[in-house]
C-alpha positions, 0 to 999 in steps of 0.5 A: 500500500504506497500510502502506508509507512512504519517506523520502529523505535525501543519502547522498552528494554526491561533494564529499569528504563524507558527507551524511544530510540529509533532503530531500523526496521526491524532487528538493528536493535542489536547493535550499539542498544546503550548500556544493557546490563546482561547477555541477553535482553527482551526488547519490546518494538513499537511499529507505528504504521500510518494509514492515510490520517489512521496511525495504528501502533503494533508491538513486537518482542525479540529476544536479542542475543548482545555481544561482549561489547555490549554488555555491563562496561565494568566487566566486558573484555572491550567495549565503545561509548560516547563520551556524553553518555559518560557519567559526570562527577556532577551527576554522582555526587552532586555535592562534591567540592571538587565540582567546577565549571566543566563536565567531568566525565568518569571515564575510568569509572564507566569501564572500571579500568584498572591499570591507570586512571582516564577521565575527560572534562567537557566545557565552554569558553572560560570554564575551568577544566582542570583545576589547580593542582599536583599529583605528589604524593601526600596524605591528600592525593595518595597517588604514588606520584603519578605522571599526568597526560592531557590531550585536547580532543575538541575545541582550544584550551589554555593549560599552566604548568609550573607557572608557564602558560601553554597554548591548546588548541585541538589536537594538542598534547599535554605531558607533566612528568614531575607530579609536583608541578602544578597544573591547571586548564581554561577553555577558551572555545567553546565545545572543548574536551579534554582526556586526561590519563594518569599513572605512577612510575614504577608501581602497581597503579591503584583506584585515586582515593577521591573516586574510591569515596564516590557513591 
């Protein structure tokens, strides 16, 4: 019938959530579904199928089979998410001190990486993306030192490292050997995100203290 079209969308994933994702008709639904906890999932279809001015709405169930990558971040052998989707400081502790002007994304959190610490700060033009500080070891950080590199992935910052102001626009790289050097970053565009990888030399690197503390 050429005057009747359907569209599919995730009416639910049985996940605690409610999804309208549209998605090809009918079983796209199987790749890059966000965040499903398990092997296997029932996913539930909407087909809205237009009649003239009638618009009738069918369901449709299918069992989906999901690969490794899709499944829980914190324990699959590899896996892809997009930063946006990443969990902010902000949203899983609203109450923490050190929240500032930017996003701070929880990359290591999201995957539960283990051998080094990755996070990413997203802002606009005057945000402070990273604050002022050091990664010495103290009785404050307990970081056994870590080395610190950023990178600028959108957008154009401003880093200060021991004083020294260092131009960032996209596609810079950003390196602090001595933990004891302060350093801090402004964007200056906006749109700008930073990733941010740090670690100990010489040592087993441990969760930081401060992402342990999370809720």
């Amino acid at each position: 019938m050429s005057s009747q079209t359907a569209r599919w969308w995730v009416a639910s994933g049985g996940a605690g959530e409610a999804y309208k994702e549209r998605v090809p008709y009918p079983y796209a639904v199987t790749y890059g579904w966000p965040g499903l906890p398990t092997t296997t999932k029932i996913v539930v279809l909407q087909r809205e199928v237009k009649v003239g001015t009638q618009i009738y709405v069918r369901e449709l169930t299918v069992t989906v089979a999901v690969s490794g990558a899709m499944s829980d971040p914190r324990s699959a052998p590899y896996g892809s998410v997009r930063l946006a989707e990443v969990d902010t400081l902000a949203q899983v502790d609203p109450g923490n001190s050190d929240i500032n002007d930017c996003e701070f994304h929880l990359v290591r959190r999201h995957f539960d990486v283990q051998a080094f610490g990755v996070n990413a700060a997203t802002g606009n033009a005057g945000d402070e993306m990273i604050e002022e500080h050091h990664e010495a070891d103290d009785e404050e950080n307990q970081t056994n030192g870590h080395e610190e590199l950023f990178v600028v992935i959108t957008g154009h910052a401003v880093f200060t490292v021991d004083g020294e102001e260092i131009d960032a626009p996209a596609g810079t790289i950003v390196f602090v050997r001595d933990p004891a050097l302060l350093r801090a970053a402004r964007a200056t565009a906006d749109d700008t995100a930073i990733f941010m990888v740090g670690g100990p030399v010489g040592v087993p690197y441990t969760v930081s203290r401060w992402e342990v503390a999370l809720p």
